[in-house]
C-alpha positions in Angstrom: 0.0 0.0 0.0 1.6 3.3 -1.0 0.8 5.1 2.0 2.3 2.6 4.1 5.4 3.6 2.3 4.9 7.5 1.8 4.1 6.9 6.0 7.1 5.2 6.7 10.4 6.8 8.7 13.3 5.2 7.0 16.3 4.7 8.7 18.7 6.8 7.0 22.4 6.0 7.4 23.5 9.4 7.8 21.3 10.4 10.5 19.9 7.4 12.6 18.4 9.5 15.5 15.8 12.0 13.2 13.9 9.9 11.8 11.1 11.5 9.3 8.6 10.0 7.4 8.6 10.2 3.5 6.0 12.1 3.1 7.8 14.7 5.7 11.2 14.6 3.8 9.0 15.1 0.1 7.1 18.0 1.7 10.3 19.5 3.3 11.7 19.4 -0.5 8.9 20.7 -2.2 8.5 17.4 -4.1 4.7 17.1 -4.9 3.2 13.4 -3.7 1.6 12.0 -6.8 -1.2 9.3 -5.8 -2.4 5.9 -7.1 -5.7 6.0 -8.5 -8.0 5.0 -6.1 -12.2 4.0 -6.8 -12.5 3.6 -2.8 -11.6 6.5 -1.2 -14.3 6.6 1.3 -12.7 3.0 2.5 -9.0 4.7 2.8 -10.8 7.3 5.0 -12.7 4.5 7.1 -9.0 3.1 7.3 -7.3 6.0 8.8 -10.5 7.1 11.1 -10.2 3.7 12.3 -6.8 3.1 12.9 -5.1 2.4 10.8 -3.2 -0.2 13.1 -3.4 -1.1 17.0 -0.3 -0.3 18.7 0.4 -2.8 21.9 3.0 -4.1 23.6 4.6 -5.9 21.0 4.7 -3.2 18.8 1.7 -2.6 15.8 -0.8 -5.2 14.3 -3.6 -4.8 11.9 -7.1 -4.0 12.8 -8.9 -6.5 14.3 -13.0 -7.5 14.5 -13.5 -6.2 17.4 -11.7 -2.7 17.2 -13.7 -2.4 13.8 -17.1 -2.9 15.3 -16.3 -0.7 18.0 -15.2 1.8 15.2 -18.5 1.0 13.7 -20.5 1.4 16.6 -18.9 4.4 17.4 -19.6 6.0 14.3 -23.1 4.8 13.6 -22.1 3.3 10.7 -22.9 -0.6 8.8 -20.8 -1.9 6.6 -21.3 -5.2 4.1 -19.4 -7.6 5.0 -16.5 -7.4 2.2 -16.0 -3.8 3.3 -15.3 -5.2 7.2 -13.1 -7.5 5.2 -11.3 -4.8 3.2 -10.5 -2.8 6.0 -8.8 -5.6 7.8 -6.8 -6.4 4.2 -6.0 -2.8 4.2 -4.8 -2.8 7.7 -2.9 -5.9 7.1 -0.9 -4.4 4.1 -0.3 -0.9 5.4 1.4 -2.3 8.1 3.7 -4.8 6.3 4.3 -1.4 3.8 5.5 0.3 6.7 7.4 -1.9 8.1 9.2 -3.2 4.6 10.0 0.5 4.2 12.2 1.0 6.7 14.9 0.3 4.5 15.8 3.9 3.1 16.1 2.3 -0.8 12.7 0.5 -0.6 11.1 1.9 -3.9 7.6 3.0 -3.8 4.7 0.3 -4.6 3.8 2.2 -6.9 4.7 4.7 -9.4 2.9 7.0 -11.5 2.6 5.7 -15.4 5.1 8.0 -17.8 4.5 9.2 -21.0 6.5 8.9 -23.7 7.6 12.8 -23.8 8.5 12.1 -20.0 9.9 8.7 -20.9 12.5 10.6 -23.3 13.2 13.1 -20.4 14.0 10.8 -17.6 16.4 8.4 -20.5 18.2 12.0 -21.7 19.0 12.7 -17.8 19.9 9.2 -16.7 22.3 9.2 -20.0 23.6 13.1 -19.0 24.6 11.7 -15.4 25.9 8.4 -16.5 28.4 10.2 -18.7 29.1 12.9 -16.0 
């Protein structure tokens, strides 16, 4: 999940002790965040109003039943059961994203598609550099 990622702190070998997220170091850049497409945003919101992971002792874990039907109940809202099911996927994954992204040179999940002019751009610079 890319905002597991974008979420994560990596552990930079420079500087072990200030550990930002992504999305901080991209912001304090100036580089604009692109996102994935999404059809479900409403469930990404339900994600992050929920959760979107427990924290306990042993560190995080995903959403579980009963934390989502206390969500649920606190909120007033149903949900089919796929979404209940979805939720806990979504949990699952942006917690293995986050912790798989540790690693500063994790790439993204996912990257925005390129176009062809783009495509040309990006192999002109890589060239430029790789000659020096």
């Amino acid at each position: 999940m890319f905002l597991g990622w974008l979420h994560a702190a990596p552990k930079l070998r420079a500087d072990k002790d200030n550990r930002t997220t992504r999305q901080g170091l991209m912001s304090q850049s100036g580089k604009e965040i692109e996102y994935p497409p999404c059809e479900f945003n409403y469930m990404v919101e339900y994600l992050f109003s929920c959760g979107p992971v427990l924290s306990n002792a042993m560190g995080s874990s995903p959403l579980c039943h009963q934390e989502i039907r206390a969500w649920l109940k606190n909120m007033r809202l149903k949900l089919c059961p796929w979404e209940i099911n979805a939720l806990r996927e979504m949990s699952r994954q942006y917690l293995y994203q986050l912790v798989q992204s540790e690693n500063e040179d994790t790439p993204p999940p996912w990257v925005p598609e390129i176009d062809e002019v783009a495509g040309k751009q990006i192999v002109s610079k890589v060239k430029d550099i790789l000659r020096g």
